[in-house]
C-alpha positions as CSV (number, residue, x, y, z in Angstrom):
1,X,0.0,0.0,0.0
2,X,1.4,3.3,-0.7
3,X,2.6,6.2,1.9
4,X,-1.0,8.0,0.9
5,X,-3.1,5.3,1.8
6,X,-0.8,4.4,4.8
7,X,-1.8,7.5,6.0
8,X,-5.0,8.6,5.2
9,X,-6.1,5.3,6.8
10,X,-5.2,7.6,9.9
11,X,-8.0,10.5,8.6
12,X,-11.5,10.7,8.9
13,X,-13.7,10.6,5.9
14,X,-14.7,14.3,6.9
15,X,-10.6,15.6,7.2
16,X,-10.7,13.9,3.5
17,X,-13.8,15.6,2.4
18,X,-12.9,18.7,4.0
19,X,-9.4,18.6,2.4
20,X,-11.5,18.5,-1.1
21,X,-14.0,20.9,-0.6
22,X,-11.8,23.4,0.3
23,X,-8.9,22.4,-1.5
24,X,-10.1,21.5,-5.0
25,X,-13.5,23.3,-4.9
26,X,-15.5,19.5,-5.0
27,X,-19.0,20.5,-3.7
28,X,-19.2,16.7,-2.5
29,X,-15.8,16.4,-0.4
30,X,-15.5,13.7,-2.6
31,X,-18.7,11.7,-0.7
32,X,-20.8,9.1,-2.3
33,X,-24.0,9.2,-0.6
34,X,-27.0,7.4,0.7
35,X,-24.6,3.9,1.8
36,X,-24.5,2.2,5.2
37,X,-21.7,0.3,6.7
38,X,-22.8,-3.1,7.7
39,X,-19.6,-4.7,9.5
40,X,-16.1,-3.7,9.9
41,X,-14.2,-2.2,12.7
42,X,-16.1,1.2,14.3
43,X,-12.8,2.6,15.5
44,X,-11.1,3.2,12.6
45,X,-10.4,4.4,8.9
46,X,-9.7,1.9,5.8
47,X,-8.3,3.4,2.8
48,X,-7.6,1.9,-0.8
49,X,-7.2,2.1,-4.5
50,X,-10.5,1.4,-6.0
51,X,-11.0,-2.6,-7.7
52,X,-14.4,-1.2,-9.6
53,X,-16.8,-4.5,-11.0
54,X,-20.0,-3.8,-13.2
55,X,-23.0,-5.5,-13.2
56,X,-25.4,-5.9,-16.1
57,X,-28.8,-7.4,-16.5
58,X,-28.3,-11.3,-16.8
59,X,-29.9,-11.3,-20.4
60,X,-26.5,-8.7,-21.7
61,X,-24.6,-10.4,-24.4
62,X,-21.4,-9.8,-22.2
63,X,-20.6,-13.0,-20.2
64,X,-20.3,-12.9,-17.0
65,X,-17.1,-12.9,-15.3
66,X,-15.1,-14.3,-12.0
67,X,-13.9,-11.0,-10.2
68,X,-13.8,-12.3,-6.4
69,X,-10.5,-14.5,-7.1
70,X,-8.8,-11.7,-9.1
71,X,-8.8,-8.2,-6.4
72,X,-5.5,-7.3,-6.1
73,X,-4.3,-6.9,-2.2
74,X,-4.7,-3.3,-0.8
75,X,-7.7,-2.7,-3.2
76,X,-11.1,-1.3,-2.0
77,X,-13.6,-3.6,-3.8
78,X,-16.6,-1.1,-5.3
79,X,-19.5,-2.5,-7.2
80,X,-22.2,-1.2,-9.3
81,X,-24.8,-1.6,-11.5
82,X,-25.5,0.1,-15.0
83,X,-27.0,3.5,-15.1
84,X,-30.5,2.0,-16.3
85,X,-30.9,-0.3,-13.3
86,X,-29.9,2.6,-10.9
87,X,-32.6,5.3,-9.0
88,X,-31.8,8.7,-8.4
89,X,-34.6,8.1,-4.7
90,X,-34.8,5.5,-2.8
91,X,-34.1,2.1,-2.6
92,X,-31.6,3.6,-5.3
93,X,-31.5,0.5,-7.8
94,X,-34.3,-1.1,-9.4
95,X,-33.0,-4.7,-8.2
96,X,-34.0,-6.3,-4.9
97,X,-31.6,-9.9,-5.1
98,X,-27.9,-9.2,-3.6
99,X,-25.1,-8.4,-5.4
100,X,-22.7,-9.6,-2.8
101,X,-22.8,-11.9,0.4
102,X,-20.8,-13.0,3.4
103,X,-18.6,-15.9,1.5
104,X,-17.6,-13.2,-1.0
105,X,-16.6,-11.4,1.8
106,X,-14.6,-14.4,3.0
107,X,-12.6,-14.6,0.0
108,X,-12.2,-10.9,-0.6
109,X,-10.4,-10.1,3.2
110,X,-8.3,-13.7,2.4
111,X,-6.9,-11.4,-0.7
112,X,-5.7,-8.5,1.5
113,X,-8.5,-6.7,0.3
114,X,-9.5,-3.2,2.6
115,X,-13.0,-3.0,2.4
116,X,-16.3,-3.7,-0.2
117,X,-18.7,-0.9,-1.2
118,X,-21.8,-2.0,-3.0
119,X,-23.9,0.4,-5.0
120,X,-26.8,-2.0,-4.7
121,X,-27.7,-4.7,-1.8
122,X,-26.1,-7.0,-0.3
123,X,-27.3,-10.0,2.5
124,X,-25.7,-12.4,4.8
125,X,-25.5,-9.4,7.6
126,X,-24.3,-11.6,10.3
127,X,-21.5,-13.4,8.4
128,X,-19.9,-10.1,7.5
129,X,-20.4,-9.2,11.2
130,X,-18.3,-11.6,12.4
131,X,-15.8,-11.5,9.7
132,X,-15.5,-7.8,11.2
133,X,-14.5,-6.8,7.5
134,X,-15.8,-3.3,6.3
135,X,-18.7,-3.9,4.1
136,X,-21.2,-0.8,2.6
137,X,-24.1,-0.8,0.9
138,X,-27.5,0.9,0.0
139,X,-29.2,-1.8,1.4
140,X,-30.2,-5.1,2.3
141,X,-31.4,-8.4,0.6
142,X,-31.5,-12.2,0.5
143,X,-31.8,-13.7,-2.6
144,X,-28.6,-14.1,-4.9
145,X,-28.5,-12.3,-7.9
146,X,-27.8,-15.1,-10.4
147,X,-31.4,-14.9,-11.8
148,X,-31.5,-10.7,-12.2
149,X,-28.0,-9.8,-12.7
150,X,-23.9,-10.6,-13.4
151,X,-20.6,-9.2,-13.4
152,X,-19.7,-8.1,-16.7
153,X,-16.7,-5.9,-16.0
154,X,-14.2,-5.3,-13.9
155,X,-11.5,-2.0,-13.7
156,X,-13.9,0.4,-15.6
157,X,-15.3,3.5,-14.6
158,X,-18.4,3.2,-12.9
159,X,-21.4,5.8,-13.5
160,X,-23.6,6.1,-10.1
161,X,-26.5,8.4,-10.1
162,X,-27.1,10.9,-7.8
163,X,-30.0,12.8,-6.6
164,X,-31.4,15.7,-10.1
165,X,-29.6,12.8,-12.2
166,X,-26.1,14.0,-11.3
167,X,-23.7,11.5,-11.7
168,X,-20.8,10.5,-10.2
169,X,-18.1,8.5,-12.0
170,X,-15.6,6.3,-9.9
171,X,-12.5,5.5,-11.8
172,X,-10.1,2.4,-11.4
173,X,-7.7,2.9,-8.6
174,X,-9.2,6.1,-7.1
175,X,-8.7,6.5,-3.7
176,X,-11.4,5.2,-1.4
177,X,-11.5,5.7,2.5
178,X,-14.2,4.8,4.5
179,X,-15.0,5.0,8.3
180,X,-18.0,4.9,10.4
181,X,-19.4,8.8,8.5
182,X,-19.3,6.6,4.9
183,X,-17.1,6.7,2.1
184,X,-15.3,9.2,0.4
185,X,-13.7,9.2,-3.1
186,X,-10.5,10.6,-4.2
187,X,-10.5,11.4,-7.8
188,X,-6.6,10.7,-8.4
189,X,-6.1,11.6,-11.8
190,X,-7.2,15.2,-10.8
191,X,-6.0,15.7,-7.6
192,X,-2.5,16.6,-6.4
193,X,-2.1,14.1,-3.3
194,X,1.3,16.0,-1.8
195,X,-0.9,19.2,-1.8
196,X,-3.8,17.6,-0.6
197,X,-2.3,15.9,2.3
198,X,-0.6,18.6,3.5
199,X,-3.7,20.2,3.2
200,X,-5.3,17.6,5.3
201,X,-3.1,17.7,7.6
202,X,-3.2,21.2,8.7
203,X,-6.5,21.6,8.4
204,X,-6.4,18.5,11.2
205,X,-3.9,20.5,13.4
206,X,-5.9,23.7,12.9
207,X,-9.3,22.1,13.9
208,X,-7.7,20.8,17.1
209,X,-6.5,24.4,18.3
210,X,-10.5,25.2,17.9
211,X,-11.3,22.7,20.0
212,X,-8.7,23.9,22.6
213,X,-9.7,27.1,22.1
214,X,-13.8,26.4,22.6
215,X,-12.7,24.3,25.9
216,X,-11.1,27.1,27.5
217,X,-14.6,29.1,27.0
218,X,-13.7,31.0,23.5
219,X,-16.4,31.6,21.1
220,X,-16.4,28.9,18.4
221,X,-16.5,31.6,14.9
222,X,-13.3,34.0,16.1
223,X,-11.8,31.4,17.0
224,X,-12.1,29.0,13.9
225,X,-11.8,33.1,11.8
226,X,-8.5,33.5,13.6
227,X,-6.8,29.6,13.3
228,X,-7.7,28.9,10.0
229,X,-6.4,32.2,8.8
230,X,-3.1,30.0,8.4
231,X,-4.6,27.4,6.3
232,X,-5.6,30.3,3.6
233,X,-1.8,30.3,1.9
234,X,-1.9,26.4,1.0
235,X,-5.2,27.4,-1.2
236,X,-3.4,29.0,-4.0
């Protein structure tokens, strides 16, 4: 894993979104919305490059394909469906079976892998409880998908529909972090990492003299005016 993940598996998702909003103008802070997270840790971060699968309707002339055995280690496993099977409301896809269960789990944390988003349901709650791997999705389900849909793709971009059909576009090996606020999306090919964690990382150290400051009885707005008055120079 590289020195950025290493270390923004020490960051919030909301130090990363901060860092983009604020940084690189990204309305978002880089957050995909509207997922849970189901199992994993609840006192920490996970962080890695993004291992994206697509799923099609099962009648699609594109056969379906074996992704689970072929994540590389340090990846963050995302999943969606195609744009015409998604919903911009909820339950925010127009399938009800699972994309993804608790054996798939198994074999993804066996590869190394950091953590599975799915842009659809998934089921087997319980097993991913107890593997205590980090598992998101929209929502749940219980019957397999083998019937309504298949992988068809893996290490493409992935179009997810947002609310006023905005979409979002997750590219292969973008940076995904996740923690108990959700996930957050780093758009690598656009974004300076050097600046933005050094960004990050005084914004962190900025946001703790606030806090220091509040404690000791100081009002919270001339305070954060007067500390973040520093952070104002790594903006240009």
């Amino acid at each position: 894993m590289s020195d950025y993940l290493s270390e923004l598996s020490t960051f919030s998702t909301c130090d990363v979104s901060d860092g983009l909003l604020n940084k690189y103008g990204d309305a978002s802070g880089g957050f995909i919305p509207n997922l849970q997270k189901w199992s994993g840790p609840s006192d920490n971060t996970v962080a890695g490059k993004a291992y994206t699968v697509l799923f099609a309707q099962h009648d699609d002339p594109r056969p379906e394909i074996n992704y689970i055995d072929t994540i590389p280690a340090g990846s963050f496993l995302v999943i969606a469906l195609t744009i015409p099977l998604q919903l911009e409301d909820a339950p925010y896809v127009r399938v009800s079976q699972a994309l993804y269960g608790g054996l798939m789990s198994r074999r993804a944390q066996f590869q190394g892998t950091k953590g599975t988003v799915v842009l659809g349901r998934i089921r087997d709650v319980e097993e991913q409880h107890s593997l205590e791997y980090p598992v998101y999705s929209y929502s749940l389900g219980t019957c397999a998908s083998k019937m309504a849909v298949k992988p068809v793709a893996v290490q493409i971009p992935l179009q997810v529909l947002v609310r006023e059909a905005n979409v979002q576009t997750i590219h292969p090996d973008d940076y995904i972090i996740g923690d108990n606020n959700g996930i957050v999306r780093i758009p690598t090919s656009s974004v300076c990492m050097q600046d933005l964690m050094l960004y990050i990382r005084k914004s962190i150290e900025v946001d703790r003299l606030v806090a220091q400051d509040v404690a000791e009885g100081k009002p919270l707005k001339a305070s954060q005016k007067e500390r973040r008055e520093v952070l104002k120079e790594l903006l240009l």
